[in-house]
C-alpha positions in Angstrom: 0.0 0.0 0.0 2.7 2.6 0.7 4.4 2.3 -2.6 1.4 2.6 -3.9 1.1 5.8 -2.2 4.5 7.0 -3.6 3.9 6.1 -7.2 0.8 8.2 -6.6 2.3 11.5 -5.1 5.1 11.1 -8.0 2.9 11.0 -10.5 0.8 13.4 -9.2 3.9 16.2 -8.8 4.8 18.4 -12.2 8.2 17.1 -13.3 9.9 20.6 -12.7 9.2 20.2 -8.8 12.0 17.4 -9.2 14.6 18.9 -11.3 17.1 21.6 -10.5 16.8 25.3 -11.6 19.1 25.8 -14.2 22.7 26.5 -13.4 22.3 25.5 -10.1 24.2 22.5 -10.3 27.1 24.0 -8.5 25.5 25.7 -5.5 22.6 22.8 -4.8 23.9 21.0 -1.6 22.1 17.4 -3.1 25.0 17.7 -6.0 27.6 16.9 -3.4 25.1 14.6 -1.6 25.2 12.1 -4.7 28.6 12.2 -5.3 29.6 11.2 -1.9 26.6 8.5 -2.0 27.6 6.8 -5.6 31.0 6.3 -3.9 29.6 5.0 -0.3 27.1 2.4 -1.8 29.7 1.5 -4.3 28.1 2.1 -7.7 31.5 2.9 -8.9 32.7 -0.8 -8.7 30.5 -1.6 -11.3 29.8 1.1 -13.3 33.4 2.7 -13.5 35.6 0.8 -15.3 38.9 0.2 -13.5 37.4 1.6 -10.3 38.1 -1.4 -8.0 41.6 -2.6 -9.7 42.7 1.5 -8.9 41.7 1.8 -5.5 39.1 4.3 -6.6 41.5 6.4 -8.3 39.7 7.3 -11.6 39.0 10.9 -12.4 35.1 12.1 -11.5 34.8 13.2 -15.3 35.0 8.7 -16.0 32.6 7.7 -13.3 29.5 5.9 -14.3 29.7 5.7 -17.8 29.0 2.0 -17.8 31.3 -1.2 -18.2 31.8 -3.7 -21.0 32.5 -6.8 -18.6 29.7 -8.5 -17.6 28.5 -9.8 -14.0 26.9 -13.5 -15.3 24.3 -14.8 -12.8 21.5 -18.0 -13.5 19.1 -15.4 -15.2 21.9 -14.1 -17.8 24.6 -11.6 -18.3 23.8 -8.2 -17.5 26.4 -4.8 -17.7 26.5 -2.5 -15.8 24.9 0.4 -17.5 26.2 4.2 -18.7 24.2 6.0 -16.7 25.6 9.3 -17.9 24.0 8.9 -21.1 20.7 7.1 -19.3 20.2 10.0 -17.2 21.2 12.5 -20.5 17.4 11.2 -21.5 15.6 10.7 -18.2 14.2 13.7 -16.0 14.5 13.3 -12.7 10.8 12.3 -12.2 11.2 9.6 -14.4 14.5 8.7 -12.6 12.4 8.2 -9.0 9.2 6.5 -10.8 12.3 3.8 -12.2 13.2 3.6 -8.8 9.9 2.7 -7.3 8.5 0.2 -10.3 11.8 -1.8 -11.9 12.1 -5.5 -11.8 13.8 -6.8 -9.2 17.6 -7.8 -10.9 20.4 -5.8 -9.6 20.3 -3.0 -7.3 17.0 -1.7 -7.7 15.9 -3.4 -4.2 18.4 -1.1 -2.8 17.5 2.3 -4.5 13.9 2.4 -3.2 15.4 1.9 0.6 17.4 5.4 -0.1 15.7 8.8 1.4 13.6 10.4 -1.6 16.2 13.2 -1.1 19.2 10.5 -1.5 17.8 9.1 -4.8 17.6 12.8 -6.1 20.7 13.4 -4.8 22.4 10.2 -7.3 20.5 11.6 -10.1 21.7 15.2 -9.9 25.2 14.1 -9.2 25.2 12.2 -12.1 23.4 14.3 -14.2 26.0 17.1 -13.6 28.8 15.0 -15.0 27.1 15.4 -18.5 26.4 12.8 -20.9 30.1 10.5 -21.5 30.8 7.3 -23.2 29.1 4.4 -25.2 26.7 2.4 -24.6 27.2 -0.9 -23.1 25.9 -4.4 -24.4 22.7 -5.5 -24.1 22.1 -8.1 -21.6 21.9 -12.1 -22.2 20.1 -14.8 -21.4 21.5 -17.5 -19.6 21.8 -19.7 -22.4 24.3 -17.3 -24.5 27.8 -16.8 -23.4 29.4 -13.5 -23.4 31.9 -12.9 -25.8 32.9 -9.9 -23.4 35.0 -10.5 -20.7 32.3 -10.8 -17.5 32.7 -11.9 -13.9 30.9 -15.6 -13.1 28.6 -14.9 -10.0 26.8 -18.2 -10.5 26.8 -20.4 -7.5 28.6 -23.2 -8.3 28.4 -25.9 -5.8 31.9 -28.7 -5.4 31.2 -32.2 -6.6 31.7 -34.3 -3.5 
């Protein structure tokens, strides 16, 4: 019932109520929330690549612009996504609906347990890096193998 009551009221609210005047990407205090919050819940490790193997030490202008090796689980292959050039197309309204109604894969389960002001805070962060990168591949199903490199999280249990 409550999400209900979210999707309602964000529905409900005029798209500009979510999105930052314009310029004000360097004085609004939820800019410098995100950044410190993609790096805190780790989005970087998958969405940056190199992150991890540097000890974090990639410039802000490469964060999140996606990853070409894959994270294989029993559903498929999925990459982590560019989300410089997702959020180039989404407004931030359409960010927070995503939030509140996408399938349960990946980190999704995560996002709606943020502070509405937190999952703002990502999307303006991110959206103030400006669109960067390519598009990663499209996802697979478990009965294709990547022909990217990928990372085998399948549970794979020791013949006895």
């Amino acid at each position: 019932m409550r999400l209900i009551s979210v999707l309602i009221a964000l529905v409900a609210v005029p798209a500009a109520f979510f999105s930052p005047p314009a310029g004000a990407a360097g004085t609004d205090p939820l800019v410098a929330r995100g950044r410190y919050l993609v790096v805190a819940a780790a989005c970087n490790d998958c969405h940056t690549p190199h992150w991890r193997e540097s000890g974090g030490n990639v410039p802000v202008g490469d964060w999140m612009v996606g990853n070409t090796v894959g994270l294989r689980e029993s559903w498929g292959t999925d990459y982590p996504a560019n989300v410089r050039l997702l959020f180039a197309k989404m407004t931030e309204s359409e960010w927070l609906f995503e939030i509140h109604t996408r399938g349960g894969r990946m980190q999704w389960h995560d996002l709606r347990r943020l502070t509405l002001d937190d999952q703002r805070a990502i999307y303006r962060f991110i959206r103030a890096l400006g669109p960067k990168g390519t598009q990663v591949p499209d996802s697979l199903p478990s009965d294709q193998d990547p022909r990217t490199p990928y990372i085998d999280l399948r549970l794979h249990t020791p013949r006895p």
